[in-house]
SEKEBA-895619 format. One record per residue (C-alpha): x, y, z; residue in one letter. Coordinates in steps of 0.1 Angstrom, whole numbers, plus 5000, padded with zeros to 4 digits. Layout:
# SEKEBA-895619
xx=X yy=Y zz=Z rest=a
...
# end
This chain:
# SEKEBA-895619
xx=0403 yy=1934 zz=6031 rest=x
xx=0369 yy=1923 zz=6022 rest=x
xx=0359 yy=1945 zz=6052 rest=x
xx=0317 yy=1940 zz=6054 rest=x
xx=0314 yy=1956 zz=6089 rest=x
xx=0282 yy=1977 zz=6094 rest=x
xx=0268 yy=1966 zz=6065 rest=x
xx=0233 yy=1942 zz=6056 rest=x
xx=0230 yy=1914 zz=6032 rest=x
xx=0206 yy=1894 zz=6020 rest=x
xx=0213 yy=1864 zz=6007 rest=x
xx=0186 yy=1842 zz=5992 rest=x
xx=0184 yy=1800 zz=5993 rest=x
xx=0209 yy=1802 zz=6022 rest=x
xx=0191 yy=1779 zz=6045 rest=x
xx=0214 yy=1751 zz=6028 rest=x
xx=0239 yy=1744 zz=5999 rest=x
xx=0260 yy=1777 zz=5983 rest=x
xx=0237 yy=1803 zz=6001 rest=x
xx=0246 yy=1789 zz=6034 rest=x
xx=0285 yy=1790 zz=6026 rest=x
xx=0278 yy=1829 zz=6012 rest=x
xx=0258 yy=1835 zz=6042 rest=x
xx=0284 yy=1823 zz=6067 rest=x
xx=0315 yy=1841 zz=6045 rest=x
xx=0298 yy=1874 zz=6043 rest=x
xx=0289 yy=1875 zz=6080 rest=x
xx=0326 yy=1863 zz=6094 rest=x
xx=0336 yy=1892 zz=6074 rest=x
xx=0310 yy=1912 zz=6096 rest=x
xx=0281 yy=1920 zz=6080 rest=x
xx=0247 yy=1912 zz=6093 rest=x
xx=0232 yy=1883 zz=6071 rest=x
xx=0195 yy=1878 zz=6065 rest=x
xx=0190 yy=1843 zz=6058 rest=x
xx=0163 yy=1842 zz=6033 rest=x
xx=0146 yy=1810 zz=6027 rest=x
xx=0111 yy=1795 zz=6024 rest=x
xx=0128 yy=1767 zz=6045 rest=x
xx=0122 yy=1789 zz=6074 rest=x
xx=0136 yy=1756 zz=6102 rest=x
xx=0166 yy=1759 zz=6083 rest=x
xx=0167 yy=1794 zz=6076 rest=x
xx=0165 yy=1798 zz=6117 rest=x
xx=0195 yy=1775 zz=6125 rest=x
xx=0216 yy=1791 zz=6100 rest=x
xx=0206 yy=1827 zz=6108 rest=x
xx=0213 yy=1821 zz=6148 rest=x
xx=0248 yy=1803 zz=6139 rest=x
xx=0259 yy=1833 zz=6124 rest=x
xx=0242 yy=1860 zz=6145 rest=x
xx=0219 yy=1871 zz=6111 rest=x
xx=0181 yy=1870 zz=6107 rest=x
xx=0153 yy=1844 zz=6088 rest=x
xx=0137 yy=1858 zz=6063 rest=x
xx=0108 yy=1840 zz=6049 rest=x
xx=0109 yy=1844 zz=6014 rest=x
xx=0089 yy=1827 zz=5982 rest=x
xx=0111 yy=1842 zz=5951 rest=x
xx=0086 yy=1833 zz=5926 rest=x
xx=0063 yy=1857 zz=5943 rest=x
xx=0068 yy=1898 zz=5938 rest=x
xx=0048 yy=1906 zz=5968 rest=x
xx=0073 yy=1881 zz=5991 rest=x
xx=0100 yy=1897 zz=5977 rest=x
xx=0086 yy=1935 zz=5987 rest=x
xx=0075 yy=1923 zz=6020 rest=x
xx=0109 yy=1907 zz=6025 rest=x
xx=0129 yy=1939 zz=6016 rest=x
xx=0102 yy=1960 zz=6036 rest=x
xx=0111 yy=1935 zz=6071 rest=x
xx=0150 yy=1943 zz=6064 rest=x
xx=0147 yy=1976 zz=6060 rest=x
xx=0122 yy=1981 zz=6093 rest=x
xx=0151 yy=1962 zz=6114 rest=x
xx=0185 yy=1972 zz=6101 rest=x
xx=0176 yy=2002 zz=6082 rest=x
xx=0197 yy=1998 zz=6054 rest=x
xx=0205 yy=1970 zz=6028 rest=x
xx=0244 yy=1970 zz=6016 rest=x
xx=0246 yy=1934 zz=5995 rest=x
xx=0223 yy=1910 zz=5977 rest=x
xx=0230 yy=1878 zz=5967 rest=x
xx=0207 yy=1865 zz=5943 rest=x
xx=0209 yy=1824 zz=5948 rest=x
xx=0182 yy=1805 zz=5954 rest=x
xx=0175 yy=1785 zz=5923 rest=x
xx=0167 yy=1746 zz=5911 rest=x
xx=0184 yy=1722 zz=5890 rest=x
xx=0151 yy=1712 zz=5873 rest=x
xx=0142 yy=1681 zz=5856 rest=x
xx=0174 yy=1661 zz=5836 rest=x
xx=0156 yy=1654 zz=5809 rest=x
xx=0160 yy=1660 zz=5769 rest=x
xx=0138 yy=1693 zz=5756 rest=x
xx=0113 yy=1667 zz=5746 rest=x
xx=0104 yy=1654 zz=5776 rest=x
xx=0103 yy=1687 zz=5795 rest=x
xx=0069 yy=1701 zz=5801 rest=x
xx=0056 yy=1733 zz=5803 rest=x
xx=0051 yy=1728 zz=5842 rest=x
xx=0089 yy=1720 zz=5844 rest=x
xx=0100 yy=1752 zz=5824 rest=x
xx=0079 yy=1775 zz=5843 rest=x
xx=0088 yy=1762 zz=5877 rest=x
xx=0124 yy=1766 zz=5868 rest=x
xx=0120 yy=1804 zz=5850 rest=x
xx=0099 yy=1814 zz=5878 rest=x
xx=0129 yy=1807 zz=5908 rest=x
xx=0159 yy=1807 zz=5886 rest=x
xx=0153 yy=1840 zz=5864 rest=x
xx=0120 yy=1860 zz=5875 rest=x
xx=0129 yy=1859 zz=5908 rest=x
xx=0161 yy=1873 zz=5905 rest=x
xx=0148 yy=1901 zz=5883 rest=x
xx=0117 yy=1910 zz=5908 rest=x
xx=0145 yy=1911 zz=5938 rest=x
xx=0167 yy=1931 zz=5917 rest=x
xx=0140 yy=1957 zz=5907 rest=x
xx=0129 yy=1959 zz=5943 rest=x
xx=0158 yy=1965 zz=5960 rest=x
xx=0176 yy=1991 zz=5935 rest=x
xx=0157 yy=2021 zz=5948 rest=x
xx=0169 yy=2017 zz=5982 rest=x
xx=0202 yy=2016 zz=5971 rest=x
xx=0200 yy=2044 zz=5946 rest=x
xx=0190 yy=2064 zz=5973 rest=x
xx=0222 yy=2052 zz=5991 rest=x
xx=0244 yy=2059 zz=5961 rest=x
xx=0257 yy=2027 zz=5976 rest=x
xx=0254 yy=1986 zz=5969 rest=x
xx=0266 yy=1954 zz=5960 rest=x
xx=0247 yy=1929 zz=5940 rest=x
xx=0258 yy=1893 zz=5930 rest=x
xx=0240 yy=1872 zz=5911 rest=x
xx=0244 yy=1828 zz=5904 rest=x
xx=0246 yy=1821 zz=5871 rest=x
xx=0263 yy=1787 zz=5861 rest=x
xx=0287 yy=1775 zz=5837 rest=x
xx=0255 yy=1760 zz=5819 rest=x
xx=0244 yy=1791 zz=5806 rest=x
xx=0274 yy=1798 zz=5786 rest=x
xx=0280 yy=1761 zz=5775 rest=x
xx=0247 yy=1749 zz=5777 rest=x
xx=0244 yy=1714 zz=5792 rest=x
xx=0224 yy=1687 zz=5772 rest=x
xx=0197 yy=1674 zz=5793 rest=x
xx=0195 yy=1703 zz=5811 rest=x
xx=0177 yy=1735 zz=5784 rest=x
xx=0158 yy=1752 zz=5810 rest=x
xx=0180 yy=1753 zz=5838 rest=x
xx=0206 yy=1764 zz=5804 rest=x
xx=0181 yy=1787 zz=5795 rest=x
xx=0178 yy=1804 zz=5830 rest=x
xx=0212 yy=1807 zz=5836 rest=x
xx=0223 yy=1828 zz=5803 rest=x
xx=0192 yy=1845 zz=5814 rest=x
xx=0210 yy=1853 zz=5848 rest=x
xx=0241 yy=1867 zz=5830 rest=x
xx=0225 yy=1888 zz=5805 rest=x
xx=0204 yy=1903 zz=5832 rest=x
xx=0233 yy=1909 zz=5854 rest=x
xx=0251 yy=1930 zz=5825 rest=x
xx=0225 yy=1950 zz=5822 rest=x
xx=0215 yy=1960 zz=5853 rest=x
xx=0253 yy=1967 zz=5860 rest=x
xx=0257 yy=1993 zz=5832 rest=x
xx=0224 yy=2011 zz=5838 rest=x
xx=0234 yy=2018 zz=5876 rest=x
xx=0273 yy=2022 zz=5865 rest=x
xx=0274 yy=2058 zz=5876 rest=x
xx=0258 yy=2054 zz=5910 rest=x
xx=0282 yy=2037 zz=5932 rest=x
xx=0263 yy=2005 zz=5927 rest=x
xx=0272 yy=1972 zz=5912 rest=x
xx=0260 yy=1940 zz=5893 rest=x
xx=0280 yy=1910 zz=5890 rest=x
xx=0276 yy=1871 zz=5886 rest=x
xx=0293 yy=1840 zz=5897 rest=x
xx=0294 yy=1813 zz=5870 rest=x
xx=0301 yy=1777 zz=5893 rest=x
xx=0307 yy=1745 zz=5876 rest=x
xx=0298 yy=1716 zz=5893 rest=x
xx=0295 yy=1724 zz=5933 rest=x
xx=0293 yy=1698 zz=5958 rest=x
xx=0255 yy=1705 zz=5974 rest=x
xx=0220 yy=1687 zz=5978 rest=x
xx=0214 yy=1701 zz=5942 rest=x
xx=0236 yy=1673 zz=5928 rest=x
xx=0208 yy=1651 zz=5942 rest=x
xx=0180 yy=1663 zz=5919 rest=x
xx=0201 yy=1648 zz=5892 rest=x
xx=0213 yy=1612 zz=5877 rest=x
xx=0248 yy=1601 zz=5883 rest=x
xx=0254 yy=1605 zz=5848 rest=x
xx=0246 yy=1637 zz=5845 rest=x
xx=0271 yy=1648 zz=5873 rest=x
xx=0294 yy=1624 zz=5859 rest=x
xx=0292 yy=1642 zz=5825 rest=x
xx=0295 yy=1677 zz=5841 rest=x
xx=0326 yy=1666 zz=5862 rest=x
xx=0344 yy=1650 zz=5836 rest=x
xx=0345 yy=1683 zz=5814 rest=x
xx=0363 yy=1701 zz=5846 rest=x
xx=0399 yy=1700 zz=5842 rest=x
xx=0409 yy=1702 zz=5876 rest=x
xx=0386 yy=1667 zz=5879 rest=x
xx=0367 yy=1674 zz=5907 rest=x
xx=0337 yy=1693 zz=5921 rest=x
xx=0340 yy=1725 zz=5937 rest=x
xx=0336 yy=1735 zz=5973 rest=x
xx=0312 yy=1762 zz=5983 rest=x
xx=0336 yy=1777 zz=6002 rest=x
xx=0355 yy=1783 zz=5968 rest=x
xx=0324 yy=1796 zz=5957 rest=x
xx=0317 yy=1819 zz=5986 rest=x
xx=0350 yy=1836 zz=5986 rest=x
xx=0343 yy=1848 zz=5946 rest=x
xx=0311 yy=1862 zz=5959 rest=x
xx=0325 yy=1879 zz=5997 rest=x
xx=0352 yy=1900 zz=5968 rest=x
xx=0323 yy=1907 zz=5944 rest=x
xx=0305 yy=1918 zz=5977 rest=x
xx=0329 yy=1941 zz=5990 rest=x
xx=0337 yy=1978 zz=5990 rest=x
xx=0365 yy=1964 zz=5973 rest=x
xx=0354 yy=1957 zz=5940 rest=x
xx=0344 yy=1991 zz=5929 rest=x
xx=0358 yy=1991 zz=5898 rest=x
xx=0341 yy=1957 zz=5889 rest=x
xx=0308 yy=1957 zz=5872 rest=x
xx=0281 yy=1940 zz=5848 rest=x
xx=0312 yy=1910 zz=5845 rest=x
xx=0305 yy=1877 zz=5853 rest=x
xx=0329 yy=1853 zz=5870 rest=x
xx=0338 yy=1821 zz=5865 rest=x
xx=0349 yy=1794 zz=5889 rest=x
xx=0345 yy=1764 zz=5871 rest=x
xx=0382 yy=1747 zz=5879 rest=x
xx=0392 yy=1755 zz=5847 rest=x
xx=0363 yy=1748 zz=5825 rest=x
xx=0352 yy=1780 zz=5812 rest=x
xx=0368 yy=1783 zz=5779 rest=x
xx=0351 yy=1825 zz=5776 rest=x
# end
């Protein structure tokens, strides 16, 4: 089940948090992981751990990206899976206090990178007939959490991007999904106040954070040869806070 043997992924921001969890799930499952990261120390340890690759990567840049897909392709030859997840939590702050600095920063990682990596990367597996791409959105960009209007912002972004990339490659044997997390237990927490985690935590009915794990196993499905008939849909694992 789940079966990823023979197969590439990239996964991006996996030198920590989520995108180490995804990184570790999709290559127990046997596919060869390229741990991109511009934390290229980190990026190493993971990618030896696991038996993957580093792959320096700067999202906000279109050129990194193309060079990036260009160093996979020379080594492995084919790209099965991408996993769009490097992103930032941004400033907590009301819309006020948020400058223009802090909303490009956070459009630039969070949205624009994930559309330049998409757009790259689709060719190779048009040519294929064949792929798998899964996207991080967040609970935020359906509820939209006060404090937080860009990273909000980004995040619908994220999901109406993924639906419609999805539709327009529905016919090719390729697919576009997203994973909408609540609150997950990683270094992002740290990059906000106690009250603003308190605030997101208490709306979860299940009263706690997730795991990444929990979040890794959504994505290795999404992933998979498996979900074939699953497209342009994005997923919620919010412990029971997603109300649509």
């Amino acid at each position: 089940m789940f079966d990823l043997t023979g197969q590439t992924a990239i996964v991006t921001g996996a030198a920590t948090g989520l995108g180490e969890a995804i990184a570790r799930r999709l290559a127990a499952s046997g596919a060869t992981v390229a741990v991109a990261d511009l934390d290229q120390e980190g990026a190493a340890k993971v990618a030896e751990s696991i038996n993957g690759f580093p792959l320096p990567v700067d999202v906000t840049k279109d050129a990194s990206i193309r060079e990036a897909i260009a160093a996979v392709l020379a080594k492995t030859g084919r790209i099965d899976v991408l996993v769009n997840n490097a992103g930032i939590a941004g400033k907590a702050a009301p819309i006020w206090e948020q400058t223009d600095n802090d909303w490009a920063a956070i459009v630039a990682i969070n949205l624009t990178g994930i559309f330049q990596f998409c757009r790259a990367v689709l060719p190779h597996m048009r040519e294929r007939k064949y792929g798998r791409i899964v996207n991080i959105a967040s609970i935020a960009g359906k509820e939209g959490n006060p404090n937080m209007s860009p990273y909000s912002a980004t995040k619908a972004g994220v999901i109406g991007l993924t639906k419609s990339i999805g539709k327009e490659v529905a016919t090719e044997g390729i697919t576009c999904n997203a994973v909408a997390p609540a609150v997950i237990r990683t270094k992002m927490l740290d990059q906000l106040t106690p009250q603003q985690v308190a605030y997101m935590t208490d709306k979860i009915p299940m009263r706690r954070t997730g795991d990444p794990n929990e979040i890794a196993a959504v994505v290795h499905f999404l992933a998979s040869p498996d979900s074939s008939f699953v497209t342009a849909q994005c997923y919620d694992a919010s412990g029971g806070r997603a109300t649509y």
